[in-house]
N, C-alpha and C positions, 0 to 999 in steps of 0.2 A: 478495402485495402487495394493499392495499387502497385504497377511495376515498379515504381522508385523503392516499395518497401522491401522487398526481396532482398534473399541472401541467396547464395550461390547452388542454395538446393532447391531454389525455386519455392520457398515458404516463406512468411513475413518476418523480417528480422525481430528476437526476440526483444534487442532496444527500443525498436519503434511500441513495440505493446505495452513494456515500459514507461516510458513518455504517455502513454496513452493510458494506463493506471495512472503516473501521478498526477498528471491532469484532471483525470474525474475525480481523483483524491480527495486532492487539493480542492476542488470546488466546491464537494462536499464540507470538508474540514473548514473552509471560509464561510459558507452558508450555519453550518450550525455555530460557529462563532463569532458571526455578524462582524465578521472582519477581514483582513488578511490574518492567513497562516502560512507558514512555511513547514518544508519539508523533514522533519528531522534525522529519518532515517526509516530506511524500507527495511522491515522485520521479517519478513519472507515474500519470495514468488516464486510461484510452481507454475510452470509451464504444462497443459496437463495435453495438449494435441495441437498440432500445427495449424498455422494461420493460412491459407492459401490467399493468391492472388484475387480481388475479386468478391471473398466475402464481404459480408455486412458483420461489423463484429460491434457491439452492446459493451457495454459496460453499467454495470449498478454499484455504485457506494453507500455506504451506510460508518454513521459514528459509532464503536461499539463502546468506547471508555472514554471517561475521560478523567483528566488529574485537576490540579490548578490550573495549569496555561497550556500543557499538551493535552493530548487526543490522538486515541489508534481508530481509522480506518480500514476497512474491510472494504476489498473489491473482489469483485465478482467478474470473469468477461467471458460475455458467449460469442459465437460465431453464427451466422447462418449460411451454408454452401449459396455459392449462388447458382450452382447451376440445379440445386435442387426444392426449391422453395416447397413444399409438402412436409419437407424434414423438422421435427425438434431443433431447435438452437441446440449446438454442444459447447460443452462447457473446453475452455482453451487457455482461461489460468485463473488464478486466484491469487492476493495478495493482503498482507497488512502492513500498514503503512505508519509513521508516526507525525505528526505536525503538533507544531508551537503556534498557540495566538500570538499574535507580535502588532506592536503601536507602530504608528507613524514613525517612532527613531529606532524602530527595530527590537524593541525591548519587549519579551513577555508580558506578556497582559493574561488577565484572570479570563477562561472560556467557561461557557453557561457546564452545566452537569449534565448526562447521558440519565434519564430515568427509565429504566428498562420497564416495557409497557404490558409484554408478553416472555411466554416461557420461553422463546428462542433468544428475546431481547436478551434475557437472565443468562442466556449459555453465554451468548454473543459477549456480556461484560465480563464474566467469570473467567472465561477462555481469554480474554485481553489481559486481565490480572495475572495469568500464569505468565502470558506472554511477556507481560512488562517485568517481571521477577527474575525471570530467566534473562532479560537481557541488562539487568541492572545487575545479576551475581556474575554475568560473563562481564559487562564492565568492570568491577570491581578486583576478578581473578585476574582480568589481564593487568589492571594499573599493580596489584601486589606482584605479579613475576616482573612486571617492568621495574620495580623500585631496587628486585634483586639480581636483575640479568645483567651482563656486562656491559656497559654505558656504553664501549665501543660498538656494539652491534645495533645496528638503527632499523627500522621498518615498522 
């Protein structure tokens, strides 16, 4: 990370890490579906310790689910100090991610299946299954209050 990334407290702006999950994301998401994918929407990110100026910061993705034509990614991103190379990498956020296969006109296309290989693989889909449940009953609650809220009020 460099001085352009900084925020005013002298730590890497959390957007630039950002950028830097959906990038590895996305790579990942296009590599297992031997195609373009796009973003669909970031399911969470926890910020879990500060990025200073100067680290080496990692990023690992991994596919944990997938449906028809989407797919939730897991990121993973460590830091290494740079002025202490002896140190463990620390952990400095975590996120899941969701993408859509998509053809040459932009339209879903069918992505290969997640076959979970090992028993972490098995949390790793299970834990995406709640994930996607949860945000498919939070879509759904908000479209029913929208259909009964007052049409004048917008956001």
């Amino acid at each position: 990370m460099t001085a352009v990334d900084v925020n005013l407290y002298g730590t890497v702006h959390g957007g630039v890490l950002m950028k830097f999950v959906d990038d590895v994301a996305g790579a990942s998401a296009a590599r297992h579906s031997g195609g373009t994918a796009v973003t669909a929407a970031i399911d969470e990110i926890v910020f879990a310790e500060p990025v200073r100026v100067g680290d080496l910061v990692h990023a690992h993705a991994q596919v944990n689910w997938t449906g028809q034509t989407s797919m939730e990614v897991g990121v993973r991103v460590v830091a290494e100090r740079w002025d202490s190379a002896e140190d463990d990498p620390i952990l400095v956020a975590t996120a899941y991610l969701v993408f859509v296969g998509v053809d040459v006109a932009g339209n879903p296309r069918p992505v290969r299946p997640v076959l979970p290989q090992t028993a972490e693989d098995e949390r790793r889909f299970r834990e995406a299954e709640i994930r996607r449940a949860h945000r498919l009953a939070k879509r759904k609650a908000i479209q029913a209050h929208r259909s009964t809220a007052d049409p004048s009020v917008t956001g």
